[in-house]
C-alpha positions in Angstrom: -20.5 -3.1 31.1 -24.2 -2.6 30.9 -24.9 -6.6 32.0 -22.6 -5.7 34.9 -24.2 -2.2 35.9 -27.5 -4.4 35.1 -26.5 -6.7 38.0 -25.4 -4.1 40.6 -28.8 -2.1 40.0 -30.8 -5.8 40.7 -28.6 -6.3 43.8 -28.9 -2.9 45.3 -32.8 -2.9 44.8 -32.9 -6.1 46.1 -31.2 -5.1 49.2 -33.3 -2.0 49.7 -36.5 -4.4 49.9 -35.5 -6.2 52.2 -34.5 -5.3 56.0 -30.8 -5.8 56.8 -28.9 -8.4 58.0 -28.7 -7.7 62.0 -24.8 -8.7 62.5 -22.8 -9.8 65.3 -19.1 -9.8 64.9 -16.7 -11.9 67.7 -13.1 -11.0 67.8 -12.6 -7.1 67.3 -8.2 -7.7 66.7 -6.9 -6.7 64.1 -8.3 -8.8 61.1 -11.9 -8.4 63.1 -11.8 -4.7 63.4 -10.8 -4.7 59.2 -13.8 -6.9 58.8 -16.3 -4.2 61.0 -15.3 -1.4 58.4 -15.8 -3.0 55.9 -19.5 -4.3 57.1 -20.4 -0.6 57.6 -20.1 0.2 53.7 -22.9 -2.4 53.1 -26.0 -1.3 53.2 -27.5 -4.8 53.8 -25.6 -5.4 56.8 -26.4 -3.6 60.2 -23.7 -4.0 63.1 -26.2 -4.7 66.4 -23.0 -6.3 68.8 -19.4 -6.3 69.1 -17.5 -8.9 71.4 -13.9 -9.3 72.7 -12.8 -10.3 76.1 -9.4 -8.1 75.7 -10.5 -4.5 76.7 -8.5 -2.5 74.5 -9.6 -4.7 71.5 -13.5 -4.3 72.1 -13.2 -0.4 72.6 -11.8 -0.6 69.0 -14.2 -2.7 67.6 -16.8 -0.6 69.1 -15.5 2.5 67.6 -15.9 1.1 64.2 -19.1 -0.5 64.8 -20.5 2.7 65.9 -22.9 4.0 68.7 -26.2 1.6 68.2 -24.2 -1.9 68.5 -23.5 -3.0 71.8 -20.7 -4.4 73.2 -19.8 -7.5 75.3 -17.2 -9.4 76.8 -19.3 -12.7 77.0 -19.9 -14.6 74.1 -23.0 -16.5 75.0 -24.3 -13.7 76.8 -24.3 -11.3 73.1 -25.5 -14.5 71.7 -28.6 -14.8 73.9 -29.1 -11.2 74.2 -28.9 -10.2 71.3 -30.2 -13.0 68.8 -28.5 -11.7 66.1 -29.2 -13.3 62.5 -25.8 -14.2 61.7 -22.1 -13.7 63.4 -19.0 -13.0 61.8 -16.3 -14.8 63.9 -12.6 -14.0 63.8 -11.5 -15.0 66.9 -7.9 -16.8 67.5 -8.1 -20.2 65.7 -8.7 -22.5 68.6 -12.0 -20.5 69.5 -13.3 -21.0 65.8 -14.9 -24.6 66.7 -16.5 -23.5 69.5 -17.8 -20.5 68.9 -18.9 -21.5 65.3 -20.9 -24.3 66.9 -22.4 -22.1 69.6 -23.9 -19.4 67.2 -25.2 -22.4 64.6 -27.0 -24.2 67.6 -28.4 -20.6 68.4 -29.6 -20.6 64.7 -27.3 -17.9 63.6 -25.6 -18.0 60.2 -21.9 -18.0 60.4 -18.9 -16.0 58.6 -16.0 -17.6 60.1 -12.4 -16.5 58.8 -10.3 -18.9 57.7 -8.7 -21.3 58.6 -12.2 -22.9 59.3 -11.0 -25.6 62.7 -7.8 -25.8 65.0 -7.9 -29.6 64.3 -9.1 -31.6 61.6 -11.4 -33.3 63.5 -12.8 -30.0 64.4 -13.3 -29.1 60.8 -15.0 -32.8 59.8 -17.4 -32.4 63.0 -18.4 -29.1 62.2 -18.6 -29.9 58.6 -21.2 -32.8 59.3 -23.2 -30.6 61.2 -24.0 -27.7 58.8 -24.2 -29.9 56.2 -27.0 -32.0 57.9 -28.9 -28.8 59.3 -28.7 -26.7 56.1 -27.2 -23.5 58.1 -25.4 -20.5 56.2 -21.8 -21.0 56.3 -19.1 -19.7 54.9 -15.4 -19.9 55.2 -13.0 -16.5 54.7 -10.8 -17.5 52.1 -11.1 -14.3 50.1 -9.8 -15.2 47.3 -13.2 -17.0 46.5 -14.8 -13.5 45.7 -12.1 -11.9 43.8 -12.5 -11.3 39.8 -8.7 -12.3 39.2 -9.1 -15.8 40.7 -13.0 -16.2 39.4 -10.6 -15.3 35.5 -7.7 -17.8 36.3 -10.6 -20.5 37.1 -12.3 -19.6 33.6 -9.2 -20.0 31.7 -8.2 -23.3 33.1 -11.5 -24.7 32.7 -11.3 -23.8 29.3 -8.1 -25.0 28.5 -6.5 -21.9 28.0 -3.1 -23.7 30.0 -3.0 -27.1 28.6 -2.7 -29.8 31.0 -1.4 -28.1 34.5 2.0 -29.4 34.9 2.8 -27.6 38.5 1.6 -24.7 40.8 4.1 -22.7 42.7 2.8 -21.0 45.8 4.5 -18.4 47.9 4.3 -16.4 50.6 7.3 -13.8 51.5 7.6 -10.9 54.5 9.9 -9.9 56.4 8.3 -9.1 59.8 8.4 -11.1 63.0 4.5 -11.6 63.3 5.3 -10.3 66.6 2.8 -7.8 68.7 3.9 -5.5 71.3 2.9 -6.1 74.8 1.6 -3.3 77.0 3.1 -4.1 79.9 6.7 -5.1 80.4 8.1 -8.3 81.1 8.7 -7.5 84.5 4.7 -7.4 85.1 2.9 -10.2 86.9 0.4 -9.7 83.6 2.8 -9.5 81.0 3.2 -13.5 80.3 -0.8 -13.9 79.5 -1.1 -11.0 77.7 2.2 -11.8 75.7 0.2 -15.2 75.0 -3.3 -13.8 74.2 -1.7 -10.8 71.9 0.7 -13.1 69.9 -1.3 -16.3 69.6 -0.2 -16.9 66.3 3.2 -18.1 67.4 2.0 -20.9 69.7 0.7 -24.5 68.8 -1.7 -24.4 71.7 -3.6 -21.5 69.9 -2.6 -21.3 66.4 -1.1 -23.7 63.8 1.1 -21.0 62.5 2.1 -20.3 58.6 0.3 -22.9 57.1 -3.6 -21.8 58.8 -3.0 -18.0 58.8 -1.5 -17.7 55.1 -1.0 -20.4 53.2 -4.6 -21.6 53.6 -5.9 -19.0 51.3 -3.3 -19.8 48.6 -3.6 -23.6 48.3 -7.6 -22.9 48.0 -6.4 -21.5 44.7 -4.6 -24.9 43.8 -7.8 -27.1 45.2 -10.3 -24.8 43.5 -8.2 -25.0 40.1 -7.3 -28.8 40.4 -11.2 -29.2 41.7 -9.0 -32.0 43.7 -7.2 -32.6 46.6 -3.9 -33.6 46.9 -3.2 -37.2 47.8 0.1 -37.0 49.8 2.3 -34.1 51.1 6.0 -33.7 51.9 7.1 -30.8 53.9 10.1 -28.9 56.0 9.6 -26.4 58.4 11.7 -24.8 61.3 13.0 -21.4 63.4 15.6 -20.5 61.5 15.9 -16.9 62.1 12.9 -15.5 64.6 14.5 -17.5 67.8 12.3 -15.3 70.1 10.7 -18.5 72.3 7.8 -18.7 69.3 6.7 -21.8 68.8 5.3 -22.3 65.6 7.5 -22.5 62.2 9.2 -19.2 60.9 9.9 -20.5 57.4 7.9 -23.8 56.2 8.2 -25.0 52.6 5.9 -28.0 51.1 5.1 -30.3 48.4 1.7 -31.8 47.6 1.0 -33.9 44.7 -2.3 -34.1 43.3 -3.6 -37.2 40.9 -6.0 -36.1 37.8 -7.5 -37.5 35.6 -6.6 -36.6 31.8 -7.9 -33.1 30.6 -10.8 -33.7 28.3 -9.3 -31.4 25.4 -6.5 -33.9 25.5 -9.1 -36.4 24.6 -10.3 -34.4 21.9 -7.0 -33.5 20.6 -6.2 -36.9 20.5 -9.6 -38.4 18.7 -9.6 -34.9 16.3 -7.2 -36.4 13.4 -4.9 -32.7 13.3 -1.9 -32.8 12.1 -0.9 -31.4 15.5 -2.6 -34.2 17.8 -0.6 -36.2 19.0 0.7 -39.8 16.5 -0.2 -43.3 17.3 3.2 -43.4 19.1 2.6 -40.6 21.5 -1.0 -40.6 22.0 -1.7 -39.5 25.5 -2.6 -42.1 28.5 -5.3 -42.6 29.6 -3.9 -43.0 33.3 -4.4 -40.4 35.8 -1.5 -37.8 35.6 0.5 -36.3 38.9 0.5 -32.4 39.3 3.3 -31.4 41.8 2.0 -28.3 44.0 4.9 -25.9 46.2 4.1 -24.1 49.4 6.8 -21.7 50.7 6.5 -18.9 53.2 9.5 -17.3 54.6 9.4 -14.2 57.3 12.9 -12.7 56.7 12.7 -12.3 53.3 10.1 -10.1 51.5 11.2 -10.8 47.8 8.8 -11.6 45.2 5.8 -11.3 47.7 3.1 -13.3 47.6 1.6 -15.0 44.6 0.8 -18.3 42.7 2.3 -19.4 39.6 0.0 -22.1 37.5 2.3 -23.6 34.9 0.8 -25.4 31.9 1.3 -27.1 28.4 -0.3 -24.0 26.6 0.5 -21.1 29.0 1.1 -19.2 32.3 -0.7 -17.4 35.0 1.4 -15.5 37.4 -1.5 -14.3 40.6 -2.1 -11.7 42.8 -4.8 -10.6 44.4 -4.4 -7.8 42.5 -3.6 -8.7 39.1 -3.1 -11.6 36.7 -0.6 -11.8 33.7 -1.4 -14.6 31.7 1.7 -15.6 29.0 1.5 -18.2 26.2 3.7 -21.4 26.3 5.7 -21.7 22.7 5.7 -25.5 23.7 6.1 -28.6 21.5 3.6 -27.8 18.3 5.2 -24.0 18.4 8.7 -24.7 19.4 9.8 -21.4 18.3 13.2 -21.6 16.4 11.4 -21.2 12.9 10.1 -18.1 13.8 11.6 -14.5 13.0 13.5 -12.6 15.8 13.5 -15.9 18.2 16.4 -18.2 16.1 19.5 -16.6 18.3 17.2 -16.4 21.5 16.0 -19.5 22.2 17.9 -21.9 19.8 17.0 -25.7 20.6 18.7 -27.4 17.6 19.9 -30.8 18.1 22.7 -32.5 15.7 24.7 -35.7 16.0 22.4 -36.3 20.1 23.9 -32.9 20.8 22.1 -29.7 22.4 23.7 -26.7 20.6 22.0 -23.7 22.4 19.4 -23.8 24.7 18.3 -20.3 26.5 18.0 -20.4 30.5 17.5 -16.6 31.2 14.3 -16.7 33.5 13.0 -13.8 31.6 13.1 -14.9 27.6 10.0 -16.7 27.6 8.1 -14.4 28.7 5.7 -12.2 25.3 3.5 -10.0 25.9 1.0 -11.2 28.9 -2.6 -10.9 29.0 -3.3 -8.9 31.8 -6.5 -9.4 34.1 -6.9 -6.9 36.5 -9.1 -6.4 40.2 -10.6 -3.3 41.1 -12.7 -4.3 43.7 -12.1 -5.0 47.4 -12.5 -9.1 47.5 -12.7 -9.0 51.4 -15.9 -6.5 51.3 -17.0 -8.5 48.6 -17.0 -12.0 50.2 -18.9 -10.1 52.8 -21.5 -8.9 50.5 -22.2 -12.5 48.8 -22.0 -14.1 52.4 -25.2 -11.7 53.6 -27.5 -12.0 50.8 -26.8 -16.0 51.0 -28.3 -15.3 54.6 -31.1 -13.1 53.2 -31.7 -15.7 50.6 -31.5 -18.3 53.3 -29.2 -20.2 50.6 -27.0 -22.5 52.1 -24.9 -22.7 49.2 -22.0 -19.7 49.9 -18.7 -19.0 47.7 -17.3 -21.1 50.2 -18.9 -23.3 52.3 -18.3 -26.1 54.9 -17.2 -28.5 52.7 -15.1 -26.2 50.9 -14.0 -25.4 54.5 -13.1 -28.5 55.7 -11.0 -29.4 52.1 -9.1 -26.5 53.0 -8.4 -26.6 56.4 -7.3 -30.9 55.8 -4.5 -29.5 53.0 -2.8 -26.8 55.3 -3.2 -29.2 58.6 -1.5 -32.6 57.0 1.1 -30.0 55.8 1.7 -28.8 58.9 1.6 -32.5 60.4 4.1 -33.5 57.5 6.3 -31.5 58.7 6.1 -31.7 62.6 6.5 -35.1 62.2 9.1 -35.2 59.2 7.0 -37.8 57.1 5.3 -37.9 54.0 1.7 -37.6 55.1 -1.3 -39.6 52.8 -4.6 -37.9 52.4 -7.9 -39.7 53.7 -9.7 -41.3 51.7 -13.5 -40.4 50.6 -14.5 -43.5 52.5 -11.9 -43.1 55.4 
């Protein structure tokens, strides 16, 4: 505790030194008003322009921004006018290329929520760019800045779970995604405002699930992986929401990843214990295949949304709010020696023949270790994105690259599944 209060008293001196960061946020909606609060807690931000070209949407954004931040309804004209140090863009997906590339080439760091590009073509472009000019850049993916996720990283890298044997990803609601319209549909206005209010739901615009929630959760399998997949398998349809939406209402996926053998298998392999593995079973060598599930339904709220990283050793079940890590009895513990567990979870094999093997979901399960979030991870990626720009540090908690890896997982998902194909992941050279 004193390290961290340490830390926080370095930060907020720093930041007092040094003039804030004048801020220009594009997009005032929903997710772009959230983002305008929380800027006005930081002391090393100051607000100086808000932008939307939807009325009712920049009054909002202005409210929150406050009296000395001006508003516009033309990008280029805030940019110009303005020259603001950096601009936070959450604008509908399509606009994120654009705009992203306007405010760099005005020499502007970016924020830019996630997903980072539309297409990935977009997201390789823009990539190549910041990477070659050195800008600030960083991608929203939240997740990045919160203490469970920063834990579950720490605990795989140390080997904590074993060898990863699968991740399972979900995301469950029940709501329609749908907005209300302000006119009816009996006004001349109402089909572009229906459009520009519920972008989410058209391909044109958005590209649905995939970009708008399950971007953030297959970050957590690429950043505990630190790989990509190489192929994905997918389903998607309207199943339920048949409301003229275009984009998926339920989506489920499959992408397998290829790794190369954890080190602590190497290890346990050269270390001569009697629980390392014989001469018979030593492990391979060979890269080994980790099986990753995406599923996000919006009729069916159960179970929420989380990620569950399954390994040899142990389990970590993830929220954004809490971990629960639980220890694997696997094959060096398999448990029916031990007191209190013969009846439970009886594996005892005579003659070829299984006598009892437990199923119940829940039997497995000790005592977890619990990690726990008390902080605000979208304020905080806020925070580490504005001193990277007062440190002129082009190195964010999640940068282009980062960015781009992203936005190619959910986009070949999405294409796996348009087009009812397994879908192979580019190459390094391709």
């Amino acid at each position: 505790m004193l390290a961290a209060a340490g830390c926080i008293a370095r930060e907020a001196q720093s930041a007092e030194s040094r003039p804030p960061v004048r801020v220009a946020v594009v997009g005032t909606g929903g997710r772009g008003s959230d983002l305008i609060r929380k800027l006005t807690t930081i002391d090393r931000a100051q607000i100086v322009a808000v932008c939307d070209d939807y009325p009712p949407h920049l009054e909002q954004g202005r409210k929150y921004a406050g009296p000395e931040a001006r508003s516009f309804e033309n990008y280029s004209h805030m940019l110009s006018e303005m020259t603001p140090q950096a601009v936070v863009v959450a604008t509908p997906l399509v606009q994120h290329y654009g705009m992203c590339r306007e405010a760099l080439d005005a020499g502007c760091a970016v924020f830019c929520e996630k997903t980072m590009c539309h297409t990935v073509e977009e997201a390789k472009t823009l990539t190549a760019l910041i990477e070659k000019t050195g800008a600030v850049f960083q991608v929203g993916l939240q997740r990045r800045a919160n203490a469970v996720y920063s834990q579950a990283a720490a605990m795989v890298d140390a080997g904590m779970l074993g060898q990863i044997t699968a991740i399972k990803c979900q995301w469950h609601r029940n709501n329609p995604w749908r907005r209300p319209v302000p006119v009816g549909k009996d006004h001349p206005d109402w089909p572009d405002l229906e459009r520009r209010l519920n972008w989410r739901l058209y391909w044109e615009y958005s590209q649905g699930l995939m970009t708008e929630l399950a971007s953030h959760q297959l970050d957590v399998a690429n950043r505990l992986l630190k790989s990509l997949p190489r192929r994905v398998i997918g389903v998607g349809g309207i199943d339920y929401w048949r409301d003229g939406r275009e984009v998926f209402d339920i989506v489920f996926c499959i992408y397998e990843y290829e790794l190369p053998q954890p080190v602590f298998r190497e290890k346990e392999a050269k270390s001569g214990r009697s629980d390392a593995p014989s001469e018979a079973t030593a492990f391979s060598a060979e890269p080994y295949k980790v099986r990753v599930t995406y599923s996000s339904l919006q009729n069916n709220a159960f179970e929420g949304a989380s990620e569950l990283v399954m390994g040899t050793k142990g389990t970590l079940f993830l929220t954004q709010q809490k971990g629960l890590f639980y220890r694997e009895y696997g094959a060096d513990d398999p448990g029916w020696s031990r007191d209190g567990r013969i009846d439970r979870d009886a594996s005892i094999i005579t003659s070829g023949k299984t006598l009892k093997m437990s199923n119940d979901p829940w039997v497995h399960r000790g005592k977890p270790f619990e990690i726990d979030n008390q902080s605000d991870d979208t304020r905080d990626e806020l925070v580490a994105f504005l001193q990277n720009v007062q440190d002129q540090n082009p190195e964010t908690i999640c940068n282009a690259r980062t960015g781009y890896e992203n936005a190619l997982t959910v986009l070949l998902g999405n294409q796996a599944m348009r087009e009812g194909r397994s879908i192979e992941f580019p190459t390094e050279s391709s």
